[in-house]
CHARMM internal coordinates of N, CA and C (Angstrom, degrees):
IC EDIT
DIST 1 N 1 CA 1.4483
DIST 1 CA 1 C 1.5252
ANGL 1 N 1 CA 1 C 109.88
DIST 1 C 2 N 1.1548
ANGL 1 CA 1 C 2 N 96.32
DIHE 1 N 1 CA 1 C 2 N 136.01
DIST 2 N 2 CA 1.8618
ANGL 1 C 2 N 2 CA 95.07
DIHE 1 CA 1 C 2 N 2 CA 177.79
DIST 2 CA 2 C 1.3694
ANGL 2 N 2 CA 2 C 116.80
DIHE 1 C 2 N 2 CA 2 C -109.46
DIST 2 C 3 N 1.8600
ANGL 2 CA 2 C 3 N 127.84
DIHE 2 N 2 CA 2 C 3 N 25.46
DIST 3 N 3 CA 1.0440
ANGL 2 C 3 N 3 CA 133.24
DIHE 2 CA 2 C 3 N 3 CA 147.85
DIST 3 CA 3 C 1.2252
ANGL 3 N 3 CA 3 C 114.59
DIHE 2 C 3 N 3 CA 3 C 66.91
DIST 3 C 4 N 1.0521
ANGL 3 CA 3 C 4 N 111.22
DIHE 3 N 3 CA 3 C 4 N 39.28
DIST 4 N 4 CA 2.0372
ANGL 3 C 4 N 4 CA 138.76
DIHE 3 CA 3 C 4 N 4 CA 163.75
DIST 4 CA 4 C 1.4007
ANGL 4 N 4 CA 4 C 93.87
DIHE 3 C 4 N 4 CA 4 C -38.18
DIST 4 C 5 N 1.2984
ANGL 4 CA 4 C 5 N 122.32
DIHE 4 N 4 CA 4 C 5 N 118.91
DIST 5 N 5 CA 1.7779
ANGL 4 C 5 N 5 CA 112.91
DIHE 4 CA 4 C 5 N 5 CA 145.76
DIST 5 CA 5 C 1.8086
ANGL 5 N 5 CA 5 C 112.07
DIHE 4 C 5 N 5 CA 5 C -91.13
DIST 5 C 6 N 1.3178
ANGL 5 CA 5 C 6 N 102.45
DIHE 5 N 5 CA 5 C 6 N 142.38
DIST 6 N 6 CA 1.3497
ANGL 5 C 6 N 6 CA 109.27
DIHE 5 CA 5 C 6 N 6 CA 171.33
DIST 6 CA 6 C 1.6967
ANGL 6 N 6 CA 6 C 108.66
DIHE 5 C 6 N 6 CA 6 C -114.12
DIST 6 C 7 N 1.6080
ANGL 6 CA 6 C 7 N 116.78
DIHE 6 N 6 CA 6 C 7 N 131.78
DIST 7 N 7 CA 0.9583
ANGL 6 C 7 N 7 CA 105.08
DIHE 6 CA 6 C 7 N 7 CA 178.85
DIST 7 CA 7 C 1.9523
ANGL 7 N 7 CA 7 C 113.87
DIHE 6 C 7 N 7 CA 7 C -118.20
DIST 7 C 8 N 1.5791
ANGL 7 CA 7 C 8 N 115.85
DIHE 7 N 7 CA 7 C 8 N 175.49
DIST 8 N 8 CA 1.1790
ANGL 7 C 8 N 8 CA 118.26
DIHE 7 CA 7 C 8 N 8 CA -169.27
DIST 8 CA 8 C 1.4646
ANGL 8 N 8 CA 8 C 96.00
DIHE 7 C 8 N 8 CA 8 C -128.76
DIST 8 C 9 N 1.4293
ANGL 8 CA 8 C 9 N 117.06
DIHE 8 N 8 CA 8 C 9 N 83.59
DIST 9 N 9 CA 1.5452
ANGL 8 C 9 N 9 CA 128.53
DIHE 8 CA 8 C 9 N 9 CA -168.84
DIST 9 CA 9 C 1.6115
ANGL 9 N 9 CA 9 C 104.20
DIHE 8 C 9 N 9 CA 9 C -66.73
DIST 9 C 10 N 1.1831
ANGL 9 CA 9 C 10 N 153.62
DIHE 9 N 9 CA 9 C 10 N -9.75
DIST 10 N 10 CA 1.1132
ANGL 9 C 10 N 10 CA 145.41
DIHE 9 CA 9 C 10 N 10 CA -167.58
DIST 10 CA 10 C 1.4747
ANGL 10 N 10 CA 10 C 91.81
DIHE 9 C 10 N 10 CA 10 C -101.15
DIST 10 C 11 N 1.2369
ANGL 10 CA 10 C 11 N 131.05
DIHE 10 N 10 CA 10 C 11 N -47.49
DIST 11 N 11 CA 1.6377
ANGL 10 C 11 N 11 CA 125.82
DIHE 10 CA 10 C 11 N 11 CA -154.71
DIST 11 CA 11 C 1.7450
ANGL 11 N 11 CA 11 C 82.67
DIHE 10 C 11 N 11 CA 11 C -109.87
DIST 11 C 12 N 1.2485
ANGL 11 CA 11 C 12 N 149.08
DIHE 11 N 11 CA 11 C 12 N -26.40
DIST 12 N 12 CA 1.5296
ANGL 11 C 12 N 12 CA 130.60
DIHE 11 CA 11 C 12 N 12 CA 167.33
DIST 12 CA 12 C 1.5378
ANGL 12 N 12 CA 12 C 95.58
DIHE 11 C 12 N 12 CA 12 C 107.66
DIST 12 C 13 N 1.6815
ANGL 12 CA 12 C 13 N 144.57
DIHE 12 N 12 CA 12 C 13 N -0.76
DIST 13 N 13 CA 1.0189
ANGL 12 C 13 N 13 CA 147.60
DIHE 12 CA 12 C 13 N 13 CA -165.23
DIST 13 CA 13 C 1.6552
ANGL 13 N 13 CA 13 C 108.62
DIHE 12 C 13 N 13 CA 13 C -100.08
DIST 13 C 14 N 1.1621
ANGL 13 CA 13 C 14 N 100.78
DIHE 13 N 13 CA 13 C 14 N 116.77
DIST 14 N 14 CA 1.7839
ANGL 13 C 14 N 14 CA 113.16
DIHE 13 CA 13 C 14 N 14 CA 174.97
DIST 14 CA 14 C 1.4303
ANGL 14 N 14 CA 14 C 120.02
DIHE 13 C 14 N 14 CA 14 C -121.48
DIST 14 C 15 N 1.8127
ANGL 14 CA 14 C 15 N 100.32
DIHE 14 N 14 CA 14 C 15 N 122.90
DIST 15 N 15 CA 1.5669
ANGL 14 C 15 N 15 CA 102.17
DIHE 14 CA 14 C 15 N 15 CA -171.80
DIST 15 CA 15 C 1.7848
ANGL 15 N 15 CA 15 C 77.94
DIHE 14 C 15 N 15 CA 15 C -105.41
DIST 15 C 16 N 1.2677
ANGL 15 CA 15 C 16 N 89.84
DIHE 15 N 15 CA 15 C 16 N 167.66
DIST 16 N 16 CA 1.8706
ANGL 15 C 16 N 16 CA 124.08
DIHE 15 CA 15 C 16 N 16 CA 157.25
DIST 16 CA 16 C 1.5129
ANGL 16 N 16 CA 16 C 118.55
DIHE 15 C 16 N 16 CA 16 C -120.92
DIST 16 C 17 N 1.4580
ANGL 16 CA 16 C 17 N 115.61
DIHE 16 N 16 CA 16 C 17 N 167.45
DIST 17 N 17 CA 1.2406
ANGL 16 C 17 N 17 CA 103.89
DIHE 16 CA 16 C 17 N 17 CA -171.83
DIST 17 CA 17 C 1.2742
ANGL 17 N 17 CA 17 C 128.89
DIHE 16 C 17 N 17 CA 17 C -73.46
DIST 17 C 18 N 1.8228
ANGL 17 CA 17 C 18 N 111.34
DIHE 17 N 17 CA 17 C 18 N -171.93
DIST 18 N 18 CA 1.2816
ANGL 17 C 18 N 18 CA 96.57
DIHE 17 CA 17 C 18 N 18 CA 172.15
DIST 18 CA 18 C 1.2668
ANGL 18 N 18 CA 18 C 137.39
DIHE 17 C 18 N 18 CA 18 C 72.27
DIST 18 C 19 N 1.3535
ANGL 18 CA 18 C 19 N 122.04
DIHE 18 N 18 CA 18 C 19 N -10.46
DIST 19 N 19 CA 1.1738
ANGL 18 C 19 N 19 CA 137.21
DIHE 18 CA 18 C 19 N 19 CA 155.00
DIST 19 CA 19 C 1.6943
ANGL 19 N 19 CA 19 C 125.82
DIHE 18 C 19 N 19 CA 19 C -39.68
DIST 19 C 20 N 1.5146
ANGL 19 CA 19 C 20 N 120.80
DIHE 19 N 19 CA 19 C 20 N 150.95
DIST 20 N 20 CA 0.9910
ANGL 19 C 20 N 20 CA 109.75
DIHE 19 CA 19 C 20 N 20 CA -174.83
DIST 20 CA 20 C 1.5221
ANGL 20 N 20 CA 20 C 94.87
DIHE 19 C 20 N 20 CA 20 C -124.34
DIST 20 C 21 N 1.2865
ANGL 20 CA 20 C 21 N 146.05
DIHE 20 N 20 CA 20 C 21 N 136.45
DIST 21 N 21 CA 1.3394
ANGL 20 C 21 N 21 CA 123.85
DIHE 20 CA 20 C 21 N 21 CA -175.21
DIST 21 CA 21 C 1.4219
ANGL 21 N 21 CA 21 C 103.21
DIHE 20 C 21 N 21 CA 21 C -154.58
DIST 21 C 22 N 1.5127
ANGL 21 CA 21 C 22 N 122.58
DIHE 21 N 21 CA 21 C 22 N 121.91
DIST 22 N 22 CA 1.5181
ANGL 21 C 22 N 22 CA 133.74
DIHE 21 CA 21 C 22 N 22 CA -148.39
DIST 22 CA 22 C 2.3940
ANGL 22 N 22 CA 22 C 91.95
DIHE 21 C 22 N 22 CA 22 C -88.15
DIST 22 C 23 N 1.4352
ANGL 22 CA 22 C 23 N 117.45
DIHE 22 N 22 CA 22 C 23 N -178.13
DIST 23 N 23 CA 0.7974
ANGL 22 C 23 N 23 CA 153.56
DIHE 22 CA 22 C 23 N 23 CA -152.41
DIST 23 CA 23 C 1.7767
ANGL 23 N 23 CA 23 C 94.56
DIHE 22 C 23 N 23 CA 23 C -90.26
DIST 23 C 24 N 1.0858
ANGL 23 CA 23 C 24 N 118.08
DIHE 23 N 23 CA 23 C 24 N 127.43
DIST 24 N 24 CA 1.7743
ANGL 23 C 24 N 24 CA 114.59
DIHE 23 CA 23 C 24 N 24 CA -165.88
DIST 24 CA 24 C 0.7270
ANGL 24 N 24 CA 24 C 135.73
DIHE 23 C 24 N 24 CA 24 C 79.92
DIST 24 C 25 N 1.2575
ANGL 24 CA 24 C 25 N 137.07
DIHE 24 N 24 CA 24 C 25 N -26.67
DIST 25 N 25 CA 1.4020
ANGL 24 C 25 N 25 CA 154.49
DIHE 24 CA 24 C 25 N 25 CA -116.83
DIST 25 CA 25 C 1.9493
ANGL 25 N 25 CA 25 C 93.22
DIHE 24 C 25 N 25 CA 25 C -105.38
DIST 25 C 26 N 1.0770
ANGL 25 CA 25 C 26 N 114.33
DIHE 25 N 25 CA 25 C 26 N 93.98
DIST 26 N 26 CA 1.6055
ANGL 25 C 26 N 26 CA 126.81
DIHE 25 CA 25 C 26 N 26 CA 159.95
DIST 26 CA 26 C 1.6048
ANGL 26 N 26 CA 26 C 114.98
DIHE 25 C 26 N 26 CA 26 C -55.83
DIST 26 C 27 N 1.1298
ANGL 26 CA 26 C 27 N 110.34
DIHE 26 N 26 CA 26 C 27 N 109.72
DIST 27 N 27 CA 1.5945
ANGL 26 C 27 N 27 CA 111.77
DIHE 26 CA 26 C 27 N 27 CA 149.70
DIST 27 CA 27 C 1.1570
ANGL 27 N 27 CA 27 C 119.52
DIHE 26 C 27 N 27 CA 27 C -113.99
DIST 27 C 28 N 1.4551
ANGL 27 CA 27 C 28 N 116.97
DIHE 27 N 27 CA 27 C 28 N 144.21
DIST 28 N 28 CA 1.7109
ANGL 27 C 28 N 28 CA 126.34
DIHE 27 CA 27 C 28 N 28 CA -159.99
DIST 28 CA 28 C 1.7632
ANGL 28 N 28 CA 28 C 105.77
DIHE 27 C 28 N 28 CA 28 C -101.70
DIST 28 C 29 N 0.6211
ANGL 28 CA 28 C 29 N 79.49
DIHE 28 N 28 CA 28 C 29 N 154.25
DIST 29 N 29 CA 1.9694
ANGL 28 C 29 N 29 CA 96.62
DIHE 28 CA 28 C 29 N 29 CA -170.86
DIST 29 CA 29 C 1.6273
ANGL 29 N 29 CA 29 C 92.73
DIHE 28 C 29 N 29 CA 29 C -66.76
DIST 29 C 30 N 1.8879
ANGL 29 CA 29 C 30 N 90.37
DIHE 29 N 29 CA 29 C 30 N 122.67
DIST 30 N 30 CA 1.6301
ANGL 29 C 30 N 30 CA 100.22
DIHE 29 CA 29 C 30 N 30 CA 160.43
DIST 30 CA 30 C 2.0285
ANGL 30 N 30 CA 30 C 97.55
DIHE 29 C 30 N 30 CA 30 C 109.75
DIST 30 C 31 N 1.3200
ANGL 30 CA 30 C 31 N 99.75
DIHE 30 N 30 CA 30 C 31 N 1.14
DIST 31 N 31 CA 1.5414
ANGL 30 C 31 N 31 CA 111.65
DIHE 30 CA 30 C 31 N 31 CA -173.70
DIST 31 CA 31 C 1.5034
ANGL 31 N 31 CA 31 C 110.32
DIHE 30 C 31 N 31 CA 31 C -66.56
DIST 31 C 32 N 1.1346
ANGL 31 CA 31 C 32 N 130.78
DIHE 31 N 31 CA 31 C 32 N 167.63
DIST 32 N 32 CA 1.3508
ANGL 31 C 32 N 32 CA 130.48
DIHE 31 CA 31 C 32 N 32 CA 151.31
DIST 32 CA 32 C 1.4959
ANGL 32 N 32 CA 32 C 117.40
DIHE 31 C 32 N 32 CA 32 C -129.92
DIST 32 C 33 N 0.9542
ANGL 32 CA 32 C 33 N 121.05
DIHE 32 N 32 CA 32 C 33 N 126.02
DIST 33 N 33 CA 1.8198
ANGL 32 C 33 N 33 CA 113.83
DIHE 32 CA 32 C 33 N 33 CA -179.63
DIST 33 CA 33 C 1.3083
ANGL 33 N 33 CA 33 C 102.56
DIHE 32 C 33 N 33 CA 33 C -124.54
DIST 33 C 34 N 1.4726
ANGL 33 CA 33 C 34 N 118.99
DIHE 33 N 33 CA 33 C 34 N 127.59
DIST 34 N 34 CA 1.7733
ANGL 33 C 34 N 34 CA 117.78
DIHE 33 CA 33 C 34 N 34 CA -162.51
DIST 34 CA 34 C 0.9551
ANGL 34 N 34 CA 34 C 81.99
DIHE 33 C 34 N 34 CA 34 C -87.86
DIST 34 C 35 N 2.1327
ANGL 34 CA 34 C 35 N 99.85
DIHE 34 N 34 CA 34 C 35 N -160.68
DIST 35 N 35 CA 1.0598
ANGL 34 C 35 N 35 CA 125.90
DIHE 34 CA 34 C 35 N 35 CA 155.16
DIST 35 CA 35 C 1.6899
ANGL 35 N 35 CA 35 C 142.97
DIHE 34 C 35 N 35 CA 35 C -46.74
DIST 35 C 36 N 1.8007
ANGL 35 CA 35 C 36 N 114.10
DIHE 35 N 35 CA 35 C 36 N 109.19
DIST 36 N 36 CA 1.4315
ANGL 35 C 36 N 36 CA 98.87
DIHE 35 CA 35 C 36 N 36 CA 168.83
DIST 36 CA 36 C 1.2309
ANGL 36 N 36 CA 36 C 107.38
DIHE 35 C 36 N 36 CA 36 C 94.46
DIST 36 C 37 N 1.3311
ANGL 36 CA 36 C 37 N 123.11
DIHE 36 N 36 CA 36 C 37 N 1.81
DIST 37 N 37 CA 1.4294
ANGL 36 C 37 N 37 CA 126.40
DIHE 36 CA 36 C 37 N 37 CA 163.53
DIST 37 CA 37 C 1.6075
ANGL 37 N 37 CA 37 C 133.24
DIHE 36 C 37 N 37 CA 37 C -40.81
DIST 37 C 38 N 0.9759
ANGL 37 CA 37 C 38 N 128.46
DIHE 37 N 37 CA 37 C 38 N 178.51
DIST 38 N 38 CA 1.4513
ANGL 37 C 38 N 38 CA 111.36
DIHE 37 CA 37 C 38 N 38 CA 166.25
DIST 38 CA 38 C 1.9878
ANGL 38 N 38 CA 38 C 101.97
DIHE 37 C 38 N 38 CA 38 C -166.86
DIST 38 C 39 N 1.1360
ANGL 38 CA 38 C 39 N 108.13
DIHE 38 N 38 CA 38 C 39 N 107.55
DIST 39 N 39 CA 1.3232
ANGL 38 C 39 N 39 CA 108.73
DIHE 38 CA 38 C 39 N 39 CA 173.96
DIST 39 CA 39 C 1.9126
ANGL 39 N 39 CA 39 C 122.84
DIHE 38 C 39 N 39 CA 39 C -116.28
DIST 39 C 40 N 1.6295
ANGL 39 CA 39 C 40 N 83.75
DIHE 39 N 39 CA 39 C 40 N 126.32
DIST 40 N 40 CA 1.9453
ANGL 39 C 40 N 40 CA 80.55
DIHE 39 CA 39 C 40 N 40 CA -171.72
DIST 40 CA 40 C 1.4867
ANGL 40 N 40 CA 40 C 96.28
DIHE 39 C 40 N 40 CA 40 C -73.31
DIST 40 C 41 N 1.6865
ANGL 40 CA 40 C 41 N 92.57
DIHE 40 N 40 CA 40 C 41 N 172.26
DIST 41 N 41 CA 1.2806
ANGL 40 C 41 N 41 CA 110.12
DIHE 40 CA 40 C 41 N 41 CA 168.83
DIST 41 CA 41 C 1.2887
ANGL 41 N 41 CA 41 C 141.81
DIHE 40 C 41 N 41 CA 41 C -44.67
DIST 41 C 42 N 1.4077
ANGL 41 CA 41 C 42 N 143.66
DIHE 41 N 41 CA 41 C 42 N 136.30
DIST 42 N 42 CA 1.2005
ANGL 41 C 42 N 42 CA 139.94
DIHE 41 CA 41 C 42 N 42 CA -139.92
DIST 42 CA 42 C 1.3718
ANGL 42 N 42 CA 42 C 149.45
DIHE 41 C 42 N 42 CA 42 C 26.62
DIST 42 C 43 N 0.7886
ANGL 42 CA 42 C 43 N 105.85
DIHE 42 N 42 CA 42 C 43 N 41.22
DIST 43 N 43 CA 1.7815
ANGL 42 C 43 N 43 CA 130.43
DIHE 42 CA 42 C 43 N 43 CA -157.46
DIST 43 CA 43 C 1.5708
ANGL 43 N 43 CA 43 C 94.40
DIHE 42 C 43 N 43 CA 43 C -89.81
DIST 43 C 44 N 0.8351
ANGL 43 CA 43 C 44 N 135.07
DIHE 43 N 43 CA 43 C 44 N 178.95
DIST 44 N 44 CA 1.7086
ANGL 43 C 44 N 44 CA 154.99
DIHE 43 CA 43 C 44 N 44 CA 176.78
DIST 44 CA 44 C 1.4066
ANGL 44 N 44 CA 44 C 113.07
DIHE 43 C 44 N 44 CA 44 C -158.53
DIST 44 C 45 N 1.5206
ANGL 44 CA 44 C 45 N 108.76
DIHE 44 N 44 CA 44 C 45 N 87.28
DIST 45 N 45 CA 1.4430
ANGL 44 C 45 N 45 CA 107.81
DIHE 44 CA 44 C 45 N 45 CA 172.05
DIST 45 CA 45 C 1.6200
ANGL 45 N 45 CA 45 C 120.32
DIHE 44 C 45 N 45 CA 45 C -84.71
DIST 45 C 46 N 0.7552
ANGL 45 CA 45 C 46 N 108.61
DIHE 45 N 45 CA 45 C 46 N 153.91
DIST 46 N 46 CA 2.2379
ANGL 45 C 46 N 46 CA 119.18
DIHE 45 CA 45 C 46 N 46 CA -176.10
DIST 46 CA 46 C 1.1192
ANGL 46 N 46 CA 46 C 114.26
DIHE 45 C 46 N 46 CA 46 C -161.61
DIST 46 C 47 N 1.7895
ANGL 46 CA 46 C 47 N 117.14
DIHE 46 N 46 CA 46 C 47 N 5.60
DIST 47 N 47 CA 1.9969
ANGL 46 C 47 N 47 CA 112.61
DIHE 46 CA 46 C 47 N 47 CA 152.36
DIST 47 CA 47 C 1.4947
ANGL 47 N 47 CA 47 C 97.81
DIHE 46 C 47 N 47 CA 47 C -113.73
DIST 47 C 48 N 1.5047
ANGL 47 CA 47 C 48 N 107.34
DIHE 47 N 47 CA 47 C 48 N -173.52
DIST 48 N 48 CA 1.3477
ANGL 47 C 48 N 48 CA 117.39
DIHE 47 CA 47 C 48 N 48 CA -171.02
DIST 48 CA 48 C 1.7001
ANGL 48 N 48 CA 48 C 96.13
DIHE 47 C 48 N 48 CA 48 C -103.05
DIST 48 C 49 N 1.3403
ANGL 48 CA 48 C 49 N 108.67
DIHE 48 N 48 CA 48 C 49 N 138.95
DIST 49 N 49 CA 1.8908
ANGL 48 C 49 N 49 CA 114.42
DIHE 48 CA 48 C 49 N 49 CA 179.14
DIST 49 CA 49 C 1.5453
ANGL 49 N 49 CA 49 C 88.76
DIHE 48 C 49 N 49 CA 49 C -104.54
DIST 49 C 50 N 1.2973
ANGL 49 CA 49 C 50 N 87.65
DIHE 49 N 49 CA 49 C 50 N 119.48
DIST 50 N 50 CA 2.1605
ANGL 49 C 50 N 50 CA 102.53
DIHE 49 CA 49 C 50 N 50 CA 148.71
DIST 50 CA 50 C 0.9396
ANGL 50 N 50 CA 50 C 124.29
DIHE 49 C 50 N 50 CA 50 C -49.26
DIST 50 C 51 N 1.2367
ANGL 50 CA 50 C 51 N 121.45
DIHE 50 N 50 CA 50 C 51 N 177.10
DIST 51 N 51 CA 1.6321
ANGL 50 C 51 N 51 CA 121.75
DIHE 50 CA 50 C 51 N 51 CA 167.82
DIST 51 CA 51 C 0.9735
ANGL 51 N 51 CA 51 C 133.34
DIHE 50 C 51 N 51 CA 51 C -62.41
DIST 51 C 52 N 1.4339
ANGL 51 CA 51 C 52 N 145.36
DIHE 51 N 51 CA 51 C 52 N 131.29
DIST 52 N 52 CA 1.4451
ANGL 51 C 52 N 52 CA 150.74
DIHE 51 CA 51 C 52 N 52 CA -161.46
DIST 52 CA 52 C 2.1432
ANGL 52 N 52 CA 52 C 100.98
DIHE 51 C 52 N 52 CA 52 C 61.71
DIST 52 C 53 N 0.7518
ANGL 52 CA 52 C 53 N 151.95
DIHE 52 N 52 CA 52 C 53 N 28.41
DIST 53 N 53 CA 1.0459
ANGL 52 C 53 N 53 CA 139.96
DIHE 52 CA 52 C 53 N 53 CA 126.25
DIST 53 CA 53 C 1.2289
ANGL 53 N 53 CA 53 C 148.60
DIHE 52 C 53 N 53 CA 53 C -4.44
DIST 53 C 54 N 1.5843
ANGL 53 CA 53 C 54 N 124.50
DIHE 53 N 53 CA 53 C 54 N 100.89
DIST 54 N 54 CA 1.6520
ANGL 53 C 54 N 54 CA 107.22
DIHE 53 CA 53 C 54 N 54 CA -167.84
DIST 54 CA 54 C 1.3059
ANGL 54 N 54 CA 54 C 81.02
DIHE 53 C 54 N 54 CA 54 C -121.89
DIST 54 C 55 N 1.9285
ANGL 54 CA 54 C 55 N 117.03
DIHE 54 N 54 CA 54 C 55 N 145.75
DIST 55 N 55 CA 1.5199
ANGL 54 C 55 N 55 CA 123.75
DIHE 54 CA 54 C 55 N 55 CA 165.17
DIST 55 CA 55 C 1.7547
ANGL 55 N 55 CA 55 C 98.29
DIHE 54 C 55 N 55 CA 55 C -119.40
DIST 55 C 56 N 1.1385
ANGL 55 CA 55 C 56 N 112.01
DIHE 55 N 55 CA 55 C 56 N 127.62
DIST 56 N 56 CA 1.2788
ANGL 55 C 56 N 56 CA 105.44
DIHE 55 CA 55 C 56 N 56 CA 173.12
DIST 56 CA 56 C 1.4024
ANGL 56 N 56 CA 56 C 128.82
DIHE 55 C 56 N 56 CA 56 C -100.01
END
COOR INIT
IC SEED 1 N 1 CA 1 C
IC BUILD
């Protein structure tokens, strides 16, 4: 993987690839989620996760 960020310029929120990201799961405007993340289901993120990141 060569760790592409994609961003969402209207709401300020940038994922990267590779991510794993479960069913519900809210992210709040202005977030960043790097590379290789992995978030379970229903979670509510509102900081930015580093690389390799698991929220359970």
């Amino acid at each position: 993987m060569n760790g592409t960020i994609h961003r969402a310029p209207k709401l300020g929120t940038i994922f990267g690839d590779d991510n794993r990201i479960g069913n519900s799961v809210l992210v709040k405007a202005g977030v960043t989620i790097a590379v290789d993340c992995q978030v379970e289901s229903g979670n509510t993120i509102y900081r930015d996760l580093s690389r390799h990141s698991v929220v359970l």
